[in-house]
N, C-alpha and C positions, 0 to 999 in steps of 0.2 A: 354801197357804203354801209347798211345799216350791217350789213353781213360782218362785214371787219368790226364793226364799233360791239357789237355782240360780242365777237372773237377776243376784241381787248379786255371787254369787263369779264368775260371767261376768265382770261388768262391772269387779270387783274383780282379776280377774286379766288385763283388759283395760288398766286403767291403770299396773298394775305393770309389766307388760311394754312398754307407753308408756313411763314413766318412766323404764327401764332400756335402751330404746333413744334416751331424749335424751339420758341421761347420758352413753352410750356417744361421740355425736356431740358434745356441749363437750368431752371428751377428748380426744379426734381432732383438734377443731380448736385447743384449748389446746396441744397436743405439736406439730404442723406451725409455729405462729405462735412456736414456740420456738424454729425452726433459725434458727442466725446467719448474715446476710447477709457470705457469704463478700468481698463485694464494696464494705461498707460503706466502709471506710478503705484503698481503692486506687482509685488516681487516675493513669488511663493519658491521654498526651499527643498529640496530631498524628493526633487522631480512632481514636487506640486504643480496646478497649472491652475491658470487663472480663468474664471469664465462669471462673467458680469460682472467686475471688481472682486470677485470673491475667491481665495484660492480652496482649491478643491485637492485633498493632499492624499498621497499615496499611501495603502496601508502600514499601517507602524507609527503613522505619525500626525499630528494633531496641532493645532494653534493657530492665528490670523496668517500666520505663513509660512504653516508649515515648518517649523523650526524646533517642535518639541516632539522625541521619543515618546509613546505612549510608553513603554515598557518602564523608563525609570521613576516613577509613580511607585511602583511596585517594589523599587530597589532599597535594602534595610536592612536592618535586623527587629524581630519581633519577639515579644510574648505571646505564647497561646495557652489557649486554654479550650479544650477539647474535650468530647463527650464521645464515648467509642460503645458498639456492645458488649468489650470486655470491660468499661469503666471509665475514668473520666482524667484525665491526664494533664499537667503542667509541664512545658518546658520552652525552648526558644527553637525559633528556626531565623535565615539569613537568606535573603534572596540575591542575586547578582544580575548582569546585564553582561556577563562577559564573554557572549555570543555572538558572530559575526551575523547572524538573523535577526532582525530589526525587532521581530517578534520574538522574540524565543527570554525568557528569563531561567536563571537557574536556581531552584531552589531546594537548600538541604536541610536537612533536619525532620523532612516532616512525619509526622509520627512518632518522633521522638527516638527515629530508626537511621543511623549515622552516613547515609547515602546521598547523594545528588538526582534531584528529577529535572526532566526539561517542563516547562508551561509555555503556552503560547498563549497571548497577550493580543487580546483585540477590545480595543476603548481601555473599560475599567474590569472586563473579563478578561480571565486565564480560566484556561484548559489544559488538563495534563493525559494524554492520550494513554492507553495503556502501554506500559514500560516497564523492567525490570531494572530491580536494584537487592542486591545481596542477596538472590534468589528468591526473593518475593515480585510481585506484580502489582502494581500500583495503575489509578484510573481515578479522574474527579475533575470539578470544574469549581472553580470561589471568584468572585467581585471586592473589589475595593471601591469604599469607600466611606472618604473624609480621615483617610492614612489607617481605616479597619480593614481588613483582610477577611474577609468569610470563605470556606472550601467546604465540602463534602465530598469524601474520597472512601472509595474502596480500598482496601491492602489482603491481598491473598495471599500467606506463607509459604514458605518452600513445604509443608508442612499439610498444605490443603485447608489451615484454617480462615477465614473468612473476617477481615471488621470492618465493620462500616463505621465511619465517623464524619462527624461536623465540629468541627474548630472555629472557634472566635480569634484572629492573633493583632493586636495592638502593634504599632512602630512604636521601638523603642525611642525615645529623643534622641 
């Protein structure tokens, strides 16, 4: 008899210890199934995606959701005033957005040279890779900021001559 009565509390503290490793396991998964989806009630734009409440936005584009163009920052018309190594120059340039390229701006005027260059637009930088326009070659990089525009650009003539310049340009109101 004592064989069986061993057997019972065997089997008796077999299930106890069963049962207090289920319980242990719906607690576990009742407490995880508890965390709030950080991510429920935000809603990021222009293929943003959300990761901890926060969206995290595709190049081109900037704001709590994703919903602001970095490029049109950049879009105006300006005064400049530039400093070349043939001398120091005044006139306006115009930038646009009317690029199917999220990044891309288009801006004319620069140099006071009546063409069209592309910039590419990453935050508050643009960069203008090299390119030609009316047989010169153009190349530089300028930051905006607080509606200033700063660039420093090479321009090589059809001609073989060489300027290097940095520009201040203002947004006009």
């Amino acid at each position: 008899m004592e064989s069986s009565a061993t057997f019972a509390f065997s089997q008796s503290r077999f299930v106890m210890r069963h049962s207090v490793l289920s319980a242990l396991l719906l607690i576990s998964i009742a407490l995880s199934s508890c965390v709030p989806d950080e991510c429920k009630d935000v809603t990021c734009l222009n293929g943003g995606v959300c990761d901890a409440g926060m969206c995290l936005c595709t190049t081109g584009y900037a704001g709590v959701n994703c919903d602001t163009e970095q490029r049109q920052a950049f879009v105006g018309n300006y005064t400049v005033t530039e400093n070349c190594n043939l001398g120091d120059f005044n006139y306006e340039i115009s930038i646009n957005a009317n690029s199917e390229i999220v990044t891309e701006i288009v801006l004319h005027n620069l140099g006071d040279f009546d063409f069209d260059i592309i910039g590419i637009v990453n935050g508050t930088s643009v960069m203008f890779t090299e390119q030609s326009g009316t047989g010169s070659t153009i190349n530089g990089t300028g930051t905006l900021t607080n509606g200033v525009l700063t660039i420093d650009y090479t321009l090589v003539t059809t001609g073989g001559q060489t300027l290097t310049c940095s520009l201040t340009a203002s947004m006009i109101e």
